[in-house]
ROSE-405696 format. One record per residue (C-alpha): x, y, z; residue number from 1; residue in one letter. Coordinates in nm, 3 decimals, always signed. Layout:
N
<r px="X" py="Y" pz="Z" resi="NUM" resn="A"/>
...
END
This chain:
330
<r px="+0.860" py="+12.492" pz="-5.217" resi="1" resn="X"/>
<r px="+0.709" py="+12.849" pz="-5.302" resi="2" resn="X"/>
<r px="+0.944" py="+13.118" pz="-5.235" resi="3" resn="X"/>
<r px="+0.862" py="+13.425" pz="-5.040" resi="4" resn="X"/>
<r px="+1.009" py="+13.803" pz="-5.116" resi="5" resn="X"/>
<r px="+1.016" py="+13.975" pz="-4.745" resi="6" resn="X"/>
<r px="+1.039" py="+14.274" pz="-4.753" resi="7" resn="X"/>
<r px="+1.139" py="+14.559" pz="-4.422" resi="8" resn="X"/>
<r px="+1.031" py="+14.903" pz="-4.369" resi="9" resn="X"/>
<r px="+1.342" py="+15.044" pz="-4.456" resi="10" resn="X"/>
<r px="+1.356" py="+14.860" pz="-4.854" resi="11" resn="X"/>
<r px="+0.995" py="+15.019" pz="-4.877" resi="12" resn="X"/>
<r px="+1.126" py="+15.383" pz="-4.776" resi="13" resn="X"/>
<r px="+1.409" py="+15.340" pz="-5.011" resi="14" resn="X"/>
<r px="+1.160" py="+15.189" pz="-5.367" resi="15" resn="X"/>
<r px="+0.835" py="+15.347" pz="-5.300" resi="16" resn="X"/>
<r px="+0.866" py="+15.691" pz="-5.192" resi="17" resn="X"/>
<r px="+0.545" py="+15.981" pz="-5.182" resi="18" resn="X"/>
<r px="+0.601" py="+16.046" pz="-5.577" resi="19" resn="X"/>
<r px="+0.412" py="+16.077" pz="-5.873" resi="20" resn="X"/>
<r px="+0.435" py="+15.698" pz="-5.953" resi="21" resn="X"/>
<r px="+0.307" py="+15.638" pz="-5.625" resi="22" resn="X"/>
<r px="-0.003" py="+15.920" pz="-5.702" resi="23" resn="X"/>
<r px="-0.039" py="+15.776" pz="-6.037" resi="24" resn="X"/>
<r px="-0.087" py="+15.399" pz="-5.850" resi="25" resn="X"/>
<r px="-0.386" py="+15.485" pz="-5.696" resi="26" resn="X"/>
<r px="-0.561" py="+15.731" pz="-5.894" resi="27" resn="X"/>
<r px="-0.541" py="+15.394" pz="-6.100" resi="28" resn="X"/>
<r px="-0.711" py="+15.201" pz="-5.812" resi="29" resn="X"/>
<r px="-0.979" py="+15.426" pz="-5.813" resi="30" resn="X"/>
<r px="-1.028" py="+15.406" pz="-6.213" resi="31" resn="X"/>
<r px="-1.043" py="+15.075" pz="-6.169" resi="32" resn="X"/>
<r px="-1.274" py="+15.040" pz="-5.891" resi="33" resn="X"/>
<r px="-1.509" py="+15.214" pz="-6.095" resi="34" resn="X"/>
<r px="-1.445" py="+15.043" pz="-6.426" resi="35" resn="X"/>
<r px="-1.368" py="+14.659" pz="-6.378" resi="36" resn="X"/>
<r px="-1.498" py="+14.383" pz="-6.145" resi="37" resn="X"/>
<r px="-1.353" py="+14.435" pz="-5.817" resi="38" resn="X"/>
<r px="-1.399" py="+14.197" pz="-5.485" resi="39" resn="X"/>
<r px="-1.377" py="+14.474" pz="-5.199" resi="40" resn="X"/>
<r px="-1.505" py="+14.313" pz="-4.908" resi="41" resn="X"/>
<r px="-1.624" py="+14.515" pz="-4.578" resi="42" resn="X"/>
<r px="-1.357" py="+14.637" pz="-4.340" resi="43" resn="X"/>
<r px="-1.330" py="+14.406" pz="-4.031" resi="44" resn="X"/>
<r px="-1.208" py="+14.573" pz="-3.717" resi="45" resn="X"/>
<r px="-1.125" py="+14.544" pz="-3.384" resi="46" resn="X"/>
<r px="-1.165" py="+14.753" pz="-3.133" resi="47" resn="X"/>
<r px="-0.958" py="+14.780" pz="-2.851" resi="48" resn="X"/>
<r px="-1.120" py="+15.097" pz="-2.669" resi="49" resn="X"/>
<r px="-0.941" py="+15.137" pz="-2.347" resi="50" resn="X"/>
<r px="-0.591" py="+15.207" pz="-2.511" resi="51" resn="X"/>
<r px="-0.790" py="+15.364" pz="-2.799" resi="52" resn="X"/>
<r px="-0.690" py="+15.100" pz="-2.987" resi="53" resn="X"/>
<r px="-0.808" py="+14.972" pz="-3.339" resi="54" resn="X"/>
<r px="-0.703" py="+14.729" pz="-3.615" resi="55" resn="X"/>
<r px="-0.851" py="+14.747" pz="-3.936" resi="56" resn="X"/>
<r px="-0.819" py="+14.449" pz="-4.156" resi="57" resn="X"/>
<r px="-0.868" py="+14.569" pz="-4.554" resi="58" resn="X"/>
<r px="-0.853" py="+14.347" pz="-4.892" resi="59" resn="X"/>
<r px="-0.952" py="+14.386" pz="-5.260" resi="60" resn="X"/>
<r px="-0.890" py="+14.192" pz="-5.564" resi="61" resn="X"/>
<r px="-0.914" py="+14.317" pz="-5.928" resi="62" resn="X"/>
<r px="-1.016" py="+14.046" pz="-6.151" resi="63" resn="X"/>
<r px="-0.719" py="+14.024" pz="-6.404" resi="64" resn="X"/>
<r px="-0.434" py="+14.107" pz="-6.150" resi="65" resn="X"/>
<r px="-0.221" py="+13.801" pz="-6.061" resi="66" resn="X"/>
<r px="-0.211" py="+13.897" pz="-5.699" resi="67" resn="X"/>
<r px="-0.408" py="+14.070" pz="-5.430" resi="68" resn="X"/>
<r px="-0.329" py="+14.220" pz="-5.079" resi="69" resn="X"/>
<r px="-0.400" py="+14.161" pz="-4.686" resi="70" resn="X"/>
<r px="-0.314" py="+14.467" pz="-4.519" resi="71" resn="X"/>
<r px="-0.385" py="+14.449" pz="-4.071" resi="72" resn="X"/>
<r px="-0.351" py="+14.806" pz="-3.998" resi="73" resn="X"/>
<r px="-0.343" py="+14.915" pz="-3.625" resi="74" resn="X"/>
<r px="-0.377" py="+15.248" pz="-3.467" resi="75" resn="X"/>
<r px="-0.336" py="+15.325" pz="-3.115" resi="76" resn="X"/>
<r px="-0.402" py="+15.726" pz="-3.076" resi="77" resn="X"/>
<r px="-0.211" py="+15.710" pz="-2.723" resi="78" resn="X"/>
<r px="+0.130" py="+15.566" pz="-2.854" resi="79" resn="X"/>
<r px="+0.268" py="+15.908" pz="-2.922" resi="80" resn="X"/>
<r px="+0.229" py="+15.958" pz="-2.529" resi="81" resn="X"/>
<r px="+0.479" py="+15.663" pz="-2.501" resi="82" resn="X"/>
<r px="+0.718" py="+15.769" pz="-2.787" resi="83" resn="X"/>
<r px="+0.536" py="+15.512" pz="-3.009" resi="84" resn="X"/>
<r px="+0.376" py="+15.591" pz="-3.392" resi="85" resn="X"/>
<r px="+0.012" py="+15.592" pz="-3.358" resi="86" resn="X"/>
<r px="-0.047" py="+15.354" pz="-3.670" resi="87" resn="X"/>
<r px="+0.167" py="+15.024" pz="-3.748" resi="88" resn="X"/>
<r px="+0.101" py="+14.707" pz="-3.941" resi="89" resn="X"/>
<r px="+0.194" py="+14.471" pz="-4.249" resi="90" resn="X"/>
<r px="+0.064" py="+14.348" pz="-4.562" resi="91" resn="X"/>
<r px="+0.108" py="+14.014" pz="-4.723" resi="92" resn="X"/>
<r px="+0.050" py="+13.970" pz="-5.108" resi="93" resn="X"/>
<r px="-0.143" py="+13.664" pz="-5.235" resi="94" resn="X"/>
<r px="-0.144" py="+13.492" pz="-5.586" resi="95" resn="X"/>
<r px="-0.452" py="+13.534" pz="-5.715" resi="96" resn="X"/>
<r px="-0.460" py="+13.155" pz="-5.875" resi="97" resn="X"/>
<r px="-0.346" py="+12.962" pz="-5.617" resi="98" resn="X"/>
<r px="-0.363" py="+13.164" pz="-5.287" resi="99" resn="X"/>
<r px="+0.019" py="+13.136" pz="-5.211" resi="100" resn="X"/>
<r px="+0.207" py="+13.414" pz="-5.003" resi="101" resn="X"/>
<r px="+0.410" py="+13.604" pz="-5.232" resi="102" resn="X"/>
<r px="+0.539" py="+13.851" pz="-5.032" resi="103" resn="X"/>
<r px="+0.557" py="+14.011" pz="-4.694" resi="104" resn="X"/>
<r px="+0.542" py="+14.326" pz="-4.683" resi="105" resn="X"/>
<r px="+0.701" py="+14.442" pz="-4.305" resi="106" resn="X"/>
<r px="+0.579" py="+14.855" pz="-4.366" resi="107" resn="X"/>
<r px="+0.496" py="+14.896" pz="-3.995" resi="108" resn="X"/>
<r px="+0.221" py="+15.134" pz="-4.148" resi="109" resn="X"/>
<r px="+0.450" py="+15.316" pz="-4.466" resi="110" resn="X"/>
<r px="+0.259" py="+15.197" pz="-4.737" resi="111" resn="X"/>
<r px="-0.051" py="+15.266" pz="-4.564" resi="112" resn="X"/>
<r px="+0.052" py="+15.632" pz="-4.523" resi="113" resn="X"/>
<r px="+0.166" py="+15.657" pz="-4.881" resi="114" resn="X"/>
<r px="-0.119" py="+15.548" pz="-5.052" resi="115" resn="X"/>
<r px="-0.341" py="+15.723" pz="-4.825" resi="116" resn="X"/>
<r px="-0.125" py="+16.058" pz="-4.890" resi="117" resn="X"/>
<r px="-0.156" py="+15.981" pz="-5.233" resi="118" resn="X"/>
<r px="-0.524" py="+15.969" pz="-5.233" resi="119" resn="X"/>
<r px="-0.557" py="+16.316" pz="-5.085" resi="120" resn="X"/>
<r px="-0.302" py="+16.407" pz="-5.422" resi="121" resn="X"/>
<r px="-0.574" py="+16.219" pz="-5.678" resi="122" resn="X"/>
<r px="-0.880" py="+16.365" pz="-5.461" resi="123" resn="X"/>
<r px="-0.750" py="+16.731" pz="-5.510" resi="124" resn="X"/>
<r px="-0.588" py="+16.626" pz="-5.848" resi="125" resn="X"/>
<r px="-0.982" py="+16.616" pz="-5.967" resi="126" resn="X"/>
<r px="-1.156" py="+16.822" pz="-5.728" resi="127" resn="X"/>
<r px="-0.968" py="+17.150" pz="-5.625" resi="128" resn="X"/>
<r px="-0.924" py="+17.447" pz="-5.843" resi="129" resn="X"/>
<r px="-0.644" py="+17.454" pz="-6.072" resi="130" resn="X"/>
<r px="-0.541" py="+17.774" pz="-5.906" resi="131" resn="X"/>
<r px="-0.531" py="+17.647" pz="-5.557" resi="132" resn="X"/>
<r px="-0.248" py="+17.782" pz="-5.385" resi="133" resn="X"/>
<r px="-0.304" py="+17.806" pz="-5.021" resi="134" resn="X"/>
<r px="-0.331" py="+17.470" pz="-4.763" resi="135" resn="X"/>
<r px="-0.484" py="+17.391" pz="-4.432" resi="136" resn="X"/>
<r px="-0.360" py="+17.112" pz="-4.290" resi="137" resn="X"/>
<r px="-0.613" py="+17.021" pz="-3.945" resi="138" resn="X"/>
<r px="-0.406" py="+16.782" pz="-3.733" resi="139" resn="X"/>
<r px="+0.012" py="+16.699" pz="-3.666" resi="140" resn="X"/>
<r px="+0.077" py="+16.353" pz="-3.712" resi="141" resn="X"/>
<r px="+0.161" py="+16.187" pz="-3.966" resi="142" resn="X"/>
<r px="-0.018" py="+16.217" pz="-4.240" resi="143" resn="X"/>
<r px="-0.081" py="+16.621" pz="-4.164" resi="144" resn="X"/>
<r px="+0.278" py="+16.612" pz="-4.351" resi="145" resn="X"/>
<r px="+0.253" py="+16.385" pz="-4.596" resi="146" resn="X"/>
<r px="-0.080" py="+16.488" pz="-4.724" resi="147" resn="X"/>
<r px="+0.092" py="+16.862" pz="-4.755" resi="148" resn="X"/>
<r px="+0.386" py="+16.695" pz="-4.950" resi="149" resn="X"/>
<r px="+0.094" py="+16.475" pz="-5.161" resi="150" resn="X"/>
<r px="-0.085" py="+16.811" pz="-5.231" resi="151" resn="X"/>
<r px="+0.237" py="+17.027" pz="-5.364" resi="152" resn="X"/>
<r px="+0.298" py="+16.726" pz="-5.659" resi="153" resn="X"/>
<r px="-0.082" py="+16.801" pz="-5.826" resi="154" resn="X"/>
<r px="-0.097" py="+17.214" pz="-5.684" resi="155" resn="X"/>
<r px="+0.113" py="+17.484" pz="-5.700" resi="156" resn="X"/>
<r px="+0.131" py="+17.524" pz="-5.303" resi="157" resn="X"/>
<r px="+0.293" py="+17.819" pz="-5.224" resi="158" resn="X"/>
<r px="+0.131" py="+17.847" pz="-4.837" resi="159" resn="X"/>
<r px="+0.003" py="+17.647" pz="-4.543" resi="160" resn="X"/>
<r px="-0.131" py="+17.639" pz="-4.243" resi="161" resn="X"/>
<r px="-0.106" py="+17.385" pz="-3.982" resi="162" resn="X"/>
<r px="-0.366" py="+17.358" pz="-3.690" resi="163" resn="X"/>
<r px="-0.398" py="+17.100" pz="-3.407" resi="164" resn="X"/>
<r px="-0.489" py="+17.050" pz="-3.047" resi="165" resn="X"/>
<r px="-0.090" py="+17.046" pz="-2.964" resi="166" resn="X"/>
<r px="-0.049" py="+17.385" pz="-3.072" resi="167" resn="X"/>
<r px="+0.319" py="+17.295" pz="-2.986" resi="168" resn="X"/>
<r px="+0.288" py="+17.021" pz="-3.201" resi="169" resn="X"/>
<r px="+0.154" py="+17.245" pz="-3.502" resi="170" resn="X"/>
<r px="+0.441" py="+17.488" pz="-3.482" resi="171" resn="X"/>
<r px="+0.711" py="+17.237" pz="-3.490" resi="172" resn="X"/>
<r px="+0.563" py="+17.060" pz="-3.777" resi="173" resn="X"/>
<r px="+0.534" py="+17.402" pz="-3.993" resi="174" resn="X"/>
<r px="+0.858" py="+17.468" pz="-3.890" resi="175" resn="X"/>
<r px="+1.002" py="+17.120" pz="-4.021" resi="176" resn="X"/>
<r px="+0.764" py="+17.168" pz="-4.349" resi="177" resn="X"/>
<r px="+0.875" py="+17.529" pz="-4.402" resi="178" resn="X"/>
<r px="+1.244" py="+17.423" pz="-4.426" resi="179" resn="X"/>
<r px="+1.133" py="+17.107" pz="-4.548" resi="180" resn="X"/>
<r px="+0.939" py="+17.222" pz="-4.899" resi="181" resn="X"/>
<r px="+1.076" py="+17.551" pz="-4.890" resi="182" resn="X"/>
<r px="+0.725" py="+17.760" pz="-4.858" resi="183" resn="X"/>
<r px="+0.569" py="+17.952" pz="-4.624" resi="184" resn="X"/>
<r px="+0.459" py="+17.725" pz="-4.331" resi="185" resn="X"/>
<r px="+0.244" py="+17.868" pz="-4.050" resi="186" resn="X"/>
<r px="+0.054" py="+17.706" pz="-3.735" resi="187" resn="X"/>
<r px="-0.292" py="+17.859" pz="-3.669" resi="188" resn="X"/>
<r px="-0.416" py="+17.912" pz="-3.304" resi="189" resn="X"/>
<r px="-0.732" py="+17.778" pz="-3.393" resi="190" resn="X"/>
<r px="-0.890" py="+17.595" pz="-3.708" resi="191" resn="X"/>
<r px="-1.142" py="+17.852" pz="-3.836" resi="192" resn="X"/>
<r px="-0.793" py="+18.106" pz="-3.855" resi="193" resn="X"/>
<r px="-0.657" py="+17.818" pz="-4.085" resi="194" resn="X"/>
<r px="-0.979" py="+17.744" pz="-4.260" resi="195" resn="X"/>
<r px="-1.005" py="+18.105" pz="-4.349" resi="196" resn="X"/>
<r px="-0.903" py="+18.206" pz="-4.710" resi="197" resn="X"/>
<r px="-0.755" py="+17.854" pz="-4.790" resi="198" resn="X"/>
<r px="-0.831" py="+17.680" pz="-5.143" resi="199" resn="X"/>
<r px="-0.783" py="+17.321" pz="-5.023" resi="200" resn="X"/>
<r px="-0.861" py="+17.183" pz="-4.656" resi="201" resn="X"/>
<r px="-0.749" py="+16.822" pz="-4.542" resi="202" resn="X"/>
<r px="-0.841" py="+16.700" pz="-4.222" resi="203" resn="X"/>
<r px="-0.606" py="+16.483" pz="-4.092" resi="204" resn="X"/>
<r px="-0.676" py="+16.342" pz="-3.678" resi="205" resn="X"/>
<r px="-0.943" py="+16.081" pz="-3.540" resi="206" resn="X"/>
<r px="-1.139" py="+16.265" pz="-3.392" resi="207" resn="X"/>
<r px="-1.471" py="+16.197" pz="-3.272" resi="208" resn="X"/>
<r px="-1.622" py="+16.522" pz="-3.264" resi="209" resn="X"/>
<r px="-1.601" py="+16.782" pz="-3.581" resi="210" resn="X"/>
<r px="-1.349" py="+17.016" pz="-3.570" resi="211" resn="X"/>
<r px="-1.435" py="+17.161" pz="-3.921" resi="212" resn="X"/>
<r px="-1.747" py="+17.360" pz="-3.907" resi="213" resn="X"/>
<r px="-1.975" py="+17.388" pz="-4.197" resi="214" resn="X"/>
<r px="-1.997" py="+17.773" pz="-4.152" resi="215" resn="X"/>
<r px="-1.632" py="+17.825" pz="-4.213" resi="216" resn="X"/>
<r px="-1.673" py="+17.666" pz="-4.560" resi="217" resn="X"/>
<r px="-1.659" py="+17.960" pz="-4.867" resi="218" resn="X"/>
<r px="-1.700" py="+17.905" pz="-5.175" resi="219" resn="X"/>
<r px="-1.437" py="+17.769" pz="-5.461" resi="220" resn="X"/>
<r px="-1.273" py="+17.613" pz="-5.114" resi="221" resn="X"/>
<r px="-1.214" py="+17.252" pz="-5.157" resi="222" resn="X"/>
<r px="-1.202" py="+16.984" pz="-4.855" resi="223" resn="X"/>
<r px="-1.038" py="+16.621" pz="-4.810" resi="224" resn="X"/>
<r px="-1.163" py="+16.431" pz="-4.502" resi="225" resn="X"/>
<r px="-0.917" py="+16.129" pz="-4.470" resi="226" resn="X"/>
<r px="-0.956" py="+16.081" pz="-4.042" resi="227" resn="X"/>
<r px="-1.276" py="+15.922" pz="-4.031" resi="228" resn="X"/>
<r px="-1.241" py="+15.560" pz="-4.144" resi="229" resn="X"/>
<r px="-1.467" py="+15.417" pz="-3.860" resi="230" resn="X"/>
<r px="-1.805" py="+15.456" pz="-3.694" resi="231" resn="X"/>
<r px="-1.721" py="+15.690" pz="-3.387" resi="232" resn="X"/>
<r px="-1.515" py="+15.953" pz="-3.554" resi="233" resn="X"/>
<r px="-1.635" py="+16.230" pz="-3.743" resi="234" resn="X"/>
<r px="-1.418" py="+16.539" pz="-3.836" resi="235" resn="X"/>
<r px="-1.635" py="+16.740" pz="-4.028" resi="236" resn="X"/>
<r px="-1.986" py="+16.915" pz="-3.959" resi="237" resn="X"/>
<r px="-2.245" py="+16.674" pz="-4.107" resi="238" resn="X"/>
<r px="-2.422" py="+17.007" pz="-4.222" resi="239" resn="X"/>
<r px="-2.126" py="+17.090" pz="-4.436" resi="240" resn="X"/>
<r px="-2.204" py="+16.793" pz="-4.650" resi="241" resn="X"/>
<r px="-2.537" py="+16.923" pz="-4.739" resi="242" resn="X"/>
<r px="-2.377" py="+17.274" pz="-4.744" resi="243" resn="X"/>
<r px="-2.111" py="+17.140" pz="-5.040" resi="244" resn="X"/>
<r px="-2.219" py="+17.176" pz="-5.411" resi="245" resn="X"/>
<r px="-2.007" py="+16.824" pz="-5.440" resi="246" resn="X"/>
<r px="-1.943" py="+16.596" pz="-5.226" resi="247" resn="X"/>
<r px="-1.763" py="+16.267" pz="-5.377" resi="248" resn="X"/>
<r px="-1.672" py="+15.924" pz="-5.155" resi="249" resn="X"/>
<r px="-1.373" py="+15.640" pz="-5.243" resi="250" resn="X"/>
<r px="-1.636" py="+15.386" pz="-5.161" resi="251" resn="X"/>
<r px="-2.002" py="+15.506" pz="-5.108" resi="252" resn="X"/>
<r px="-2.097" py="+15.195" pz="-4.923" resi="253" resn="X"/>
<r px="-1.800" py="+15.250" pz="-4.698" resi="254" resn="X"/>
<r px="-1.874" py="+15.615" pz="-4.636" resi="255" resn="X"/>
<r px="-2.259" py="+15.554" pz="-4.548" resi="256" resn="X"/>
<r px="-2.075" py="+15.275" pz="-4.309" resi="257" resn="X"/>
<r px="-1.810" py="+15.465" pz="-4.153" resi="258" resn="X"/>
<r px="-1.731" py="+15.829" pz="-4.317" resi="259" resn="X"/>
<r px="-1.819" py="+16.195" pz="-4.257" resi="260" resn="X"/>
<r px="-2.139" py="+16.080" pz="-4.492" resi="261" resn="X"/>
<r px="-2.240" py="+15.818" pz="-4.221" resi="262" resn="X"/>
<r px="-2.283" py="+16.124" pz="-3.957" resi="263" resn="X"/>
<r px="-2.468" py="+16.323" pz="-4.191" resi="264" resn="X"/>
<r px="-2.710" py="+16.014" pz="-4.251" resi="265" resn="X"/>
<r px="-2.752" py="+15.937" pz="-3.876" resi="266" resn="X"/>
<r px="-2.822" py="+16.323" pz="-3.840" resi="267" resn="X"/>
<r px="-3.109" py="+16.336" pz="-4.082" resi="268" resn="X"/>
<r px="-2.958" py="+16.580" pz="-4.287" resi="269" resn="X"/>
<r px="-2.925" py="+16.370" pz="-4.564" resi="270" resn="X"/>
<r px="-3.099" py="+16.042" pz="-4.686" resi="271" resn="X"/>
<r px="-2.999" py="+15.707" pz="-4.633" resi="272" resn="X"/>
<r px="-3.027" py="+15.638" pz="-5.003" resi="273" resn="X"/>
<r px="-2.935" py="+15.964" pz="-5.149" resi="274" resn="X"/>
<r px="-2.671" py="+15.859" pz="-5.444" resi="275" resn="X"/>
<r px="-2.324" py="+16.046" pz="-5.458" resi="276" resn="X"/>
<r px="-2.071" py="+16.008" pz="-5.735" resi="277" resn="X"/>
<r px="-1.728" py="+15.805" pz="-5.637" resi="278" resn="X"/>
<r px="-1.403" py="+15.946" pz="-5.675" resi="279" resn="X"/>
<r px="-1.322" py="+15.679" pz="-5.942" resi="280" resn="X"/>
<r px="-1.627" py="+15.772" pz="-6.109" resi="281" resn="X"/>
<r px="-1.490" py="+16.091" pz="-6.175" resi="282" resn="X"/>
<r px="-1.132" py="+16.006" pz="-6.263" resi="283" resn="X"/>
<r px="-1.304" py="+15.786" pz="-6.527" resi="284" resn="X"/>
<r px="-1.537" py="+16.041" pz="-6.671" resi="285" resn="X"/>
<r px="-1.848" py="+15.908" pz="-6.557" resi="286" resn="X"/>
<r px="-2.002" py="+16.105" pz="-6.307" resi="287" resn="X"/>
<r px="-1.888" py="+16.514" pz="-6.336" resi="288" resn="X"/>
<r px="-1.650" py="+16.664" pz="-6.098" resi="289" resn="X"/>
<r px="-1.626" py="+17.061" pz="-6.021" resi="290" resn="X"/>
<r px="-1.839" py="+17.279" pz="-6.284" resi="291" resn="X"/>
<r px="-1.709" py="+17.613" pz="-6.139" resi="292" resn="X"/>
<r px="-1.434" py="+17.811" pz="-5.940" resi="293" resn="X"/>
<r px="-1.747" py="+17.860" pz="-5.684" resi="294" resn="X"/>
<r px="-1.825" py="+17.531" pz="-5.646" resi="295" resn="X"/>
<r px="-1.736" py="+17.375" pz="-5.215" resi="296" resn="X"/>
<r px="-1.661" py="+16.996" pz="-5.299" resi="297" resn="X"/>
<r px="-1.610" py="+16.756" pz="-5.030" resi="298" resn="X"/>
<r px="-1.441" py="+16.436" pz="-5.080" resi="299" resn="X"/>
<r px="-1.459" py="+16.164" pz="-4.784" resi="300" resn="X"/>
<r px="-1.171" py="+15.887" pz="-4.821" resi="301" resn="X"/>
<r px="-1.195" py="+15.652" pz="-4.558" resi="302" resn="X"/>
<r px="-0.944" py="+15.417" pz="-4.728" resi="303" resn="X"/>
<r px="-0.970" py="+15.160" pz="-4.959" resi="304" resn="X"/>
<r px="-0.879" py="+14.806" pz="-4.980" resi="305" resn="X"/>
<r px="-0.808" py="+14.831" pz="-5.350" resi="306" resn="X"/>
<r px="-0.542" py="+15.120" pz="-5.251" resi="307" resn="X"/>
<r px="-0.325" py="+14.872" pz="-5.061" resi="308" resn="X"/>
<r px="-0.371" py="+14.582" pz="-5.358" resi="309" resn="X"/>
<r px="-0.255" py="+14.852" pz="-5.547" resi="310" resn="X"/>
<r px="+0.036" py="+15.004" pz="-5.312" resi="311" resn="X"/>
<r px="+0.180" py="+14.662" pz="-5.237" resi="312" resn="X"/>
<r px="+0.171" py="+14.520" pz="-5.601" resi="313" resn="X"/>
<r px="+0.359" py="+14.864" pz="-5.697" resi="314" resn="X"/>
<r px="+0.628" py="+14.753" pz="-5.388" resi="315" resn="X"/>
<r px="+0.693" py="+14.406" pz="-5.571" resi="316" resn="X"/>
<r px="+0.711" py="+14.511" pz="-5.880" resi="317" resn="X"/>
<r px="+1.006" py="+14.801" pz="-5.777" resi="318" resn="X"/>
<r px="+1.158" py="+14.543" pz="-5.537" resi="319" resn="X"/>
<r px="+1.179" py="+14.293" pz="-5.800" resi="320" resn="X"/>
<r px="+1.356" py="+14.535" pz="-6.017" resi="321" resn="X"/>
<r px="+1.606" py="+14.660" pz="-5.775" resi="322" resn="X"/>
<r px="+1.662" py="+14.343" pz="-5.655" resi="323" resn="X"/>
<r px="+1.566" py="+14.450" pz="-5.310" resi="324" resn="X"/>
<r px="+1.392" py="+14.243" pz="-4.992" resi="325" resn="X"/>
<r px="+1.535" py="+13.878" pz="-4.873" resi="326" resn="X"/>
<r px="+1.358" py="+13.521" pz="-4.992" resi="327" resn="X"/>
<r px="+1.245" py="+13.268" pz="-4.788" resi="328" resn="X"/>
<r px="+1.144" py="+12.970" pz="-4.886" resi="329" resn="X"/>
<r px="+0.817" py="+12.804" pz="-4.694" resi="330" resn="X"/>
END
């Protein structure tokens, strides 16, 4: 009978921390999703508005890797009212001959956040300055602190702001990450104070309405927007996508779907069929990244299902080395 590797939240803490490896993993994913044959199917979701619920269901297989990932993802935006993490979930790992479970991956959301922290690290990896020093962080959850720690292992960070609706929120969390990365950790009363002066901006929250004004863009500043993986939320000014010399999406059918791009379309500010390069275009040389210190370059990640193929085979392989997770067999 096949046997089954389970692995628990915990394990996954303890083998697959926010490193370099893990950076490495999915600036990988990208290369590959613009250089082999990849099956990426369209998210499926459900909707579950009046506990502003949603479950995203996300898949991708790489021809040539023996095994492919299932990830359900929920996020209720109300559980930190109850004491509860807004985002949750599994993945299960499939052979990619015969379709057999060969793992389960219990991450309650952790490899999510990693590989999603670690895609803000390849975005400004490629698309920020090399000089970029100074962070705003929009948002308090989360991933407002992971994508910080994801940006100080490709940038020499030195200063950050934090901004959120919870201003009490924001100046605990720059509090924690002051003590935390040992750097100068401030929260902003409101987002354009934060905006101002900073190299990199990452948007971080799902919000439905922008909170990042095109206006407040200067030039050489560059901007992740990692909030807006469905429909009804939007985080950045669709004029500041026309406004950026560069803007750059993980998937470009998924961010005329769902991303800051899909606003901007619906707006009229930009063309249904106007062509962007992909982030994995540029990682592989294809399409050309930033040409100047000048240059405002936006990149939209609205998350990939190749990132958590790529996140969970990375799990195996380090539990399978350490010896970690419990078997079951079916």
């Amino acid at each position: 009978m096949p046997i089954i590797k389970i692995l628990a939240e915990r394990e996954l803490r303890e083998i697959v921390p926010l490193d370099l490896v893990a950076v490495e993993c999915v600036e990988h994913a990208f290369h590959s999703l613009a250089t082999k044959t990849v099956a990426m199917p369209p998210i499926l979701r459900l909707d579950v508005k009046e506990h502003r619920g949603e479950v995203d269901v996300k898949t991708a297989y790489v021809q040539g890797l023996d095994g492919f990932a299932v990830k359900i993802s929920p996020g209720f935006f109300d559980n930190p009212k109850l004491g509860l993490p807004s985002t949750n979930g599994l993945m299960v790992l499939l052979s990619s001959k015969t379709g057999l479970l060969q793992a389960l991956l219990l991450d309650n959301g952790y490899l999510t956040n990693v590989r999603t922290a670690a895609a803000g690290a390849v975005a400004a990896k490629y698309l920020a300055r090399e000089d970029a020093s100074i962070a705003a962080i929009l948002g308090a959850g989360i991933q407002a602190r992971l994508q910080l720690k994801a940006l100080m292992l490709v940038r020499s960070i030195r200063e950050a702001r934090i901004w959120a609706r919870n201003g009490s929120q924001a100046k605990a969390l720059a509090r924690d990450l002051s003590t935390e990365l040992g750097i100068a950790v401030t929260a902003s009363a409101e987002p354009i104070l934060a905006v101002a002066g900073s190299d990199i901006v990452v948007t971080t929250t799902p919000a439905n309405q922008p909170i990042l004004r095109a206006g407040w863009l200067e030039p050489g500043q560059h901007i992740t927007a990692m909030g807006s993986d469905a429909e009804h939320k939007n985080e950045v000014d669709p004029n500041a996508i026309a406004r950026a010399d560069l803007y750059v999406a993980d998937s470009l059918r998924q961010t005329r779907a769902l991303g800051e791009l899909h606003h901007a379309v619906v707006a009229g500010i930009v063309a249904s069929d106007a062509s962007f390069p992909e982030l994995g275009e540029i990682i592989a040389g294809t399409k050309t990244g930033r040409l100047s210190e000048k240059q405002i370059t936006i990149v939209d990640l609205t998350g990939t299902g190749i990132q958590d193929t790529a996140i969970a085979t990375l799990a195996l392989e380090r539990a399978e080395a350490a010896g970690a997770g419990s078997l079951f067999e079916s």
